[in-house]
C-alpha positions as CSV (number, residue, x, y, z in Angstrom):
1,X,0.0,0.0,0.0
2,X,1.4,3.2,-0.8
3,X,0.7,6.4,1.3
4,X,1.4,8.8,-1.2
5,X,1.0,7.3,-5.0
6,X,4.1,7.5,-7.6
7,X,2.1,9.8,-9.9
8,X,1.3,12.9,-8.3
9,X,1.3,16.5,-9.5
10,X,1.6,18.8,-6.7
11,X,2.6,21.7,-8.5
12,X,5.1,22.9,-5.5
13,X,7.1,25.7,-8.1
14,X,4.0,27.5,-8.5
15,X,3.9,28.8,-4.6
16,X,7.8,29.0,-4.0
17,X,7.6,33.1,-3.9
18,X,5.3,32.4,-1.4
19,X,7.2,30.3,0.4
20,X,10.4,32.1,0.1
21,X,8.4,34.8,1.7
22,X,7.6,33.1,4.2
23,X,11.2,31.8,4.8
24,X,12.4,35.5,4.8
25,X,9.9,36.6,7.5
26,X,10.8,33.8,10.2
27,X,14.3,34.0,9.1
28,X,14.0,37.8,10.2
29,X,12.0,37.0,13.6
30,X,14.8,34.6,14.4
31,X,17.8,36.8,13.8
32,X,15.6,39.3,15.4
33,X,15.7,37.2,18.4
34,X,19.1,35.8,18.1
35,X,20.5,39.6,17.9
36,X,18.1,40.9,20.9
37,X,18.0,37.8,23.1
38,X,21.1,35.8,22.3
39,X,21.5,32.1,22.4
40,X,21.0,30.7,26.1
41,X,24.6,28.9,26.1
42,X,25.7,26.1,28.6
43,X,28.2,25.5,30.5
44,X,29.8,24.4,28.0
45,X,30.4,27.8,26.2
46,X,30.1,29.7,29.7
47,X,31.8,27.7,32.0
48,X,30.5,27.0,35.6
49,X,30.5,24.2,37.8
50,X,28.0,20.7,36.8
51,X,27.4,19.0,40.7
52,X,25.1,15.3,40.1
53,X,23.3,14.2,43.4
54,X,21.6,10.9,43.9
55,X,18.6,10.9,46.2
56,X,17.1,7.8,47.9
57,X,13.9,8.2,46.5
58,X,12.6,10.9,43.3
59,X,12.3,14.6,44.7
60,X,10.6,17.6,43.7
61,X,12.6,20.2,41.5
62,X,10.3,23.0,43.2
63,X,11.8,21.9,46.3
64,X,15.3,21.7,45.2
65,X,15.2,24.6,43.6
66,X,14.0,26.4,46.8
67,X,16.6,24.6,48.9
68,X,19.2,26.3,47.0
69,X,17.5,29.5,46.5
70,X,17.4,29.6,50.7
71,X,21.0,28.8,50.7
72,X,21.9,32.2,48.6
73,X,22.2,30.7,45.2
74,X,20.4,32.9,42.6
75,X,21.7,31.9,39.3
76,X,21.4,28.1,38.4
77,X,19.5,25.3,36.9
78,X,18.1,21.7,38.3
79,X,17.3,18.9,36.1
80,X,17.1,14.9,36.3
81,X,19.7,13.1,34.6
82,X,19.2,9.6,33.9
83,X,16.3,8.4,35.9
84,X,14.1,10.5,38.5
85,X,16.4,10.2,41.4
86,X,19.5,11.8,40.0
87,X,19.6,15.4,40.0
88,X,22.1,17.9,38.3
89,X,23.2,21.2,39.0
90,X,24.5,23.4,37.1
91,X,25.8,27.2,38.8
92,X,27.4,29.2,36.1
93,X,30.9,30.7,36.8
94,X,30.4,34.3,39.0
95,X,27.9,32.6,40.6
96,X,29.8,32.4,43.9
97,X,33.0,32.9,44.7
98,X,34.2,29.1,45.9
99,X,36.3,26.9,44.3
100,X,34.6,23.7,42.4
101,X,35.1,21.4,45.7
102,X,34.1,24.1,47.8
103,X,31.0,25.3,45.6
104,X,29.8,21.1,45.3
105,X,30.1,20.7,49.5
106,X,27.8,23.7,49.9
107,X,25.4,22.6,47.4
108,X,25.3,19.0,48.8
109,X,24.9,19.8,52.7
110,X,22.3,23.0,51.3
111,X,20.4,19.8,49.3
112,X,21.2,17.2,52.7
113,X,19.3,20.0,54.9
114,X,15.8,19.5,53.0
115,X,16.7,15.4,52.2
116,X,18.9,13.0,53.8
117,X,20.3,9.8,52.5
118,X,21.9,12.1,49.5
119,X,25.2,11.4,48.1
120,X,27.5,13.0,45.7
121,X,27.9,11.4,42.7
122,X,30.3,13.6,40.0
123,X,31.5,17.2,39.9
124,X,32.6,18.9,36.6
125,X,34.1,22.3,35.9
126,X,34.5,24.0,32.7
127,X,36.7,27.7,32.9
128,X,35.3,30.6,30.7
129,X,38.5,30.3,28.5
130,X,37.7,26.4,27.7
131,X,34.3,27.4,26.8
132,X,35.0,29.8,24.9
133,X,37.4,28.0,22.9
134,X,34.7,25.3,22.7
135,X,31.9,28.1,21.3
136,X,34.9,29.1,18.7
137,X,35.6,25.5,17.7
138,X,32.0,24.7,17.3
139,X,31.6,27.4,14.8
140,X,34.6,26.5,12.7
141,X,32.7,23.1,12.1
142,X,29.5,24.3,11.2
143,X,31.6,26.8,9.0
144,X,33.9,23.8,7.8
145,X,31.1,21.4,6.4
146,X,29.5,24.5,5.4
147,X,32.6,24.7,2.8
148,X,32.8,21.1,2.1
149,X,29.7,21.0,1.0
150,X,29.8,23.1,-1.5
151,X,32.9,21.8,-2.6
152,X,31.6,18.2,-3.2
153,X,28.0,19.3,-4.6
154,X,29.7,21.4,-7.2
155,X,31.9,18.7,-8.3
156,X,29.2,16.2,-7.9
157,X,26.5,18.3,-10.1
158,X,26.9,21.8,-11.2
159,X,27.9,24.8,-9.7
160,X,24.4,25.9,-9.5
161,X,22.7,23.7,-7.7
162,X,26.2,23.8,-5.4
163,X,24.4,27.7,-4.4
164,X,21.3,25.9,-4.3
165,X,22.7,23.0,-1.6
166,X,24.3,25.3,0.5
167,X,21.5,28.0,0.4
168,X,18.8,25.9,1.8
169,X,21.3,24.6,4.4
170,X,22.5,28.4,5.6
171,X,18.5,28.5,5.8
172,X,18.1,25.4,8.0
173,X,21.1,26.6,10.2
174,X,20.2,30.1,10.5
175,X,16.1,28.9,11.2
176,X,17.0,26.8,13.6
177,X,19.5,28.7,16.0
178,X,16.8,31.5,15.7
179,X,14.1,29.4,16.9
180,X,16.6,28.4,19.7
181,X,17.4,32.0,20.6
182,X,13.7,32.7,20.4
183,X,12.8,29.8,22.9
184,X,16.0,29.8,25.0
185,X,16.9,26.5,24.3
186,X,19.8,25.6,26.8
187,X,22.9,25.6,23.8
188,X,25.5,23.5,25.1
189,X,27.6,20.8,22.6
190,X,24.7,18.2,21.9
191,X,22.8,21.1,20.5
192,X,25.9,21.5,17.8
193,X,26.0,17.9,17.1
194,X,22.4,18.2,16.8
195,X,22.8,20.9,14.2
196,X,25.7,19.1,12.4
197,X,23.4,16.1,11.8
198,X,20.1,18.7,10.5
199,X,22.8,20.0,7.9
200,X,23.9,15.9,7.0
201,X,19.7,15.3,6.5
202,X,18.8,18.5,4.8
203,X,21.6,17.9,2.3
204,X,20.7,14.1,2.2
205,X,17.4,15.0,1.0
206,X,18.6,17.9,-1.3
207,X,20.6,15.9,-3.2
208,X,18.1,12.8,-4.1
209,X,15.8,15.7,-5.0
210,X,18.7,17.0,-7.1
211,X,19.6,13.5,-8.9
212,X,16.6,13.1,-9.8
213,X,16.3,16.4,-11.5
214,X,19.9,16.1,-13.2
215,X,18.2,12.8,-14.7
216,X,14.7,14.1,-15.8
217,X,16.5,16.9,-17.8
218,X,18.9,14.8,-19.5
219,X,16.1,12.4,-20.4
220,X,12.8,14.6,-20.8
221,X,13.1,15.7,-24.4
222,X,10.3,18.1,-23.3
223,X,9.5,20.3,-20.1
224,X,10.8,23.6,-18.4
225,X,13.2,23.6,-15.8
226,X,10.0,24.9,-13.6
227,X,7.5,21.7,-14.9
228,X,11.0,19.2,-14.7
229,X,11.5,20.9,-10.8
230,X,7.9,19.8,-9.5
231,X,8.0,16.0,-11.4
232,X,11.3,15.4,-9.3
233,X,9.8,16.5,-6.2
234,X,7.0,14.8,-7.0
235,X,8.7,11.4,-7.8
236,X,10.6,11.9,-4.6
237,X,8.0,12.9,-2.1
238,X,6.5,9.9,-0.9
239,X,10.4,8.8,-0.2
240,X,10.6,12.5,1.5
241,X,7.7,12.6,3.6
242,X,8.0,8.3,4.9
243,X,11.8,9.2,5.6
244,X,10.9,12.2,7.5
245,X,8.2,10.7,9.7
246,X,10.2,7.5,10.3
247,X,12.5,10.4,11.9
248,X,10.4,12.3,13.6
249,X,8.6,9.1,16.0
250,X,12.1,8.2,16.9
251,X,12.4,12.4,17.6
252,X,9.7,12.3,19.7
253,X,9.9,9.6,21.6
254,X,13.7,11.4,22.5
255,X,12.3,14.0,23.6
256,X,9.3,12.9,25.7
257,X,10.7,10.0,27.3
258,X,15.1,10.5,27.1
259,X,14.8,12.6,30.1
260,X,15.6,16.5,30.7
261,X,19.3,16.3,30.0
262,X,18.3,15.4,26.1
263,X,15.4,17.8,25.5
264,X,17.6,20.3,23.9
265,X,18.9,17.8,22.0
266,X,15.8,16.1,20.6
267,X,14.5,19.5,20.1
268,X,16.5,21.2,17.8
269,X,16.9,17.3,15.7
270,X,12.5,18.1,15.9
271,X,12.7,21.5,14.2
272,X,15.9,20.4,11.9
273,X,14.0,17.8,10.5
274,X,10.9,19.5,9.6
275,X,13.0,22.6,8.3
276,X,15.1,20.4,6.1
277,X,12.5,18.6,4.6
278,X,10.8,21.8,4.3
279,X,13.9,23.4,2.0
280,X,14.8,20.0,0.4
281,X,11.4,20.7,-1.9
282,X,10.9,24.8,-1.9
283,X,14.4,26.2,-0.9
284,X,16.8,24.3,-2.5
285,X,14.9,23.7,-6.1
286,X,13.8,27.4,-6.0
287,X,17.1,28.7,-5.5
288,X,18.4,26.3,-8.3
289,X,15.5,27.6,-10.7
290,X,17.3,31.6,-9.5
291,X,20.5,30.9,-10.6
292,X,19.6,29.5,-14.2
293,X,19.7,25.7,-14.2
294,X,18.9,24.2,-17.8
295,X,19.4,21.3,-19.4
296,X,22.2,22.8,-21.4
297,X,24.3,22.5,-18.1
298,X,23.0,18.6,-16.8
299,X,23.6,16.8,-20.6
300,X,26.6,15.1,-20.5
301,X,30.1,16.3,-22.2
302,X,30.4,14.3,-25.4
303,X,34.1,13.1,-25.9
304,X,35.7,15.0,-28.9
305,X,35.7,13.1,-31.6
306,X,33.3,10.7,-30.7
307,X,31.1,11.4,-33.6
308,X,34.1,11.3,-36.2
309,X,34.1,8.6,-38.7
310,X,37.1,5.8,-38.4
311,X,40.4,7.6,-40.7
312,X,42.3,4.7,-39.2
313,X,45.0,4.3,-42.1
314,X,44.9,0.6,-43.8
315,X,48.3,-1.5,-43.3
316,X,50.0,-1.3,-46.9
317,X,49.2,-5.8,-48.0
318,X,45.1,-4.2,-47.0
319,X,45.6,-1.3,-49.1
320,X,46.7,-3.5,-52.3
321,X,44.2,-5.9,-52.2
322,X,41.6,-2.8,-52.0
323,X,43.6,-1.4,-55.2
């Protein structure tokens, strides 16, 4: 049974101003955001102390929360890590004053006050200068398969749909950390390796879309680039959309059941998803239609001299007997 049939004709090229409009507006509210709010970085771009606490039996984080608030901490964050009876801490750096060991025995007998039966399980700093080295290196990789990727997709295809590729995935990148800045989504290194993977299945999906349409133009005898754009899409989308959903259960069940410690995680791998799939059809063909694709540039280089007739010269007892 298939969900969606092999011969459809959405005609998706006909709404692509549309949804490049559309594109530019959210782009704008989540650079908007990004600029005004900033990205809510972890301690792994800040730096700060990470304390884990194991409790005899689950707690409340409202009361954890206040035990530490009653001891003088104003800045921090409580989560469950693992299952419901591990807590982590997180107290940025400026925070307080005391050293890592000094800082974790204050927030244990603060914690031991309201609960006993707690023990101390890790403790983890990260100095500003290692985080920011980290938020430096993390952007050199986005910036790095950024490059490579246009690289390979130009020699792969054609320089054109090399702008196209890279287009949509600037879009998915820039879309994404927006909505993160706009939601203050804790940013810590999952959430990079969660981005690095949205640009890896946007560009998947861009270039199946993009074989496909390299061999409809070098077989189609008739068609516009527009018409040949939408049958591509159209032979591709019930391999788009079943991919995509497949993707998304797993996503989902990340983010509802892998605990508060992956939220941030699954979350922006939830919004990558639907973004990229999103661009693989509108962005990426669209911008590939912009720059002048035809199917002048897709045919295939005939070798010189291919069509030439055979002036291989006879051997001189073959020349005689011709004579």
């Amino acid at each position: 049974m298939e969900i969606i049939k092999a011969d459809t004709k959405i005609d998706f090229m006909r709404y692509r101003n549309v949804a490049l409009i559309i594109s530019a507006i959210v782009l704008l509210a989540g650079i908007t955001a990004l600029i005004g709010r900033g990205l809510n970085f972890g301690l792994d771009f800040t730096g700060g102390t990470l304390i884990e606490v194991g409790y005899p039996e689950a707690p409340e984080l409202a009361e954890v929360r206040e035990a530490l608030a009653q001891d003088g901490f104003d800045d921090f964050t409580v989560q469950t890590f693992g299952t419901a009876r591990e807590i982590v801490v997180r107290i940025p750096v400026g925070e307080a004053d005391e050293t890592g060991a000094d800082l974790s025995t204050r927030v244990l007998e603060a914690l031991q006050r309201q609960e006993a039966g707690i023990d101390m399980r890790r403790v983890e700093f990260v100095g500003p200068q290692i985080g920011q080295e980290l938020a430096e290196q993390g952007g050199l990789a986005l910036l790095y398969a950024l490059i490579g990727i246009l690289l390979y997709v130009s020699f792969r295809f054609q320089w054109r749909f090399a702008v196209g590729a890279v287009g949509a995935l600037v879009h998915d990148v820039l879309l994404v950390v927006g909505l993160l800045a706009l939601f203050q989504v804790n940013f810590d290194l999952t959430v990079v390796a969660a981005i690095l993977a949205v640009i890896g299945y946007s560009l998947n999906d861009t270039i199946v879309v993009y074989d496909r349409m390299r061999e409809n133009f070098r077989v189609k005898r008739k068609g516009t680039p527009k018409e040949l754009c939408n049958l591509s899409i159209n032979q591709m989308l019930g391999r788009t959309i079943m991919t995509s959903m497949t993707t998304l259960l797993v996503l989902l069940a990340l983010f509802y059941f892998g605990g508060e410690i992956i939220h941030a995680f699954a979350f922006t791998l939830i919004i990558g998803v639907i973004v990229g799939t999103y661009s693989s059809v509108y962005i990426a063909g669209s911008l590939a239609l912009v720059m002048g694709v035809s199917k002048q540039d897709l045919m295939p280089v005939e070798k010189e001299g291919a069509d030439q007739p055979d002036t291989e010269v006879l051997p001189e007892r073959f020349r005689n007997r011709e004579a």
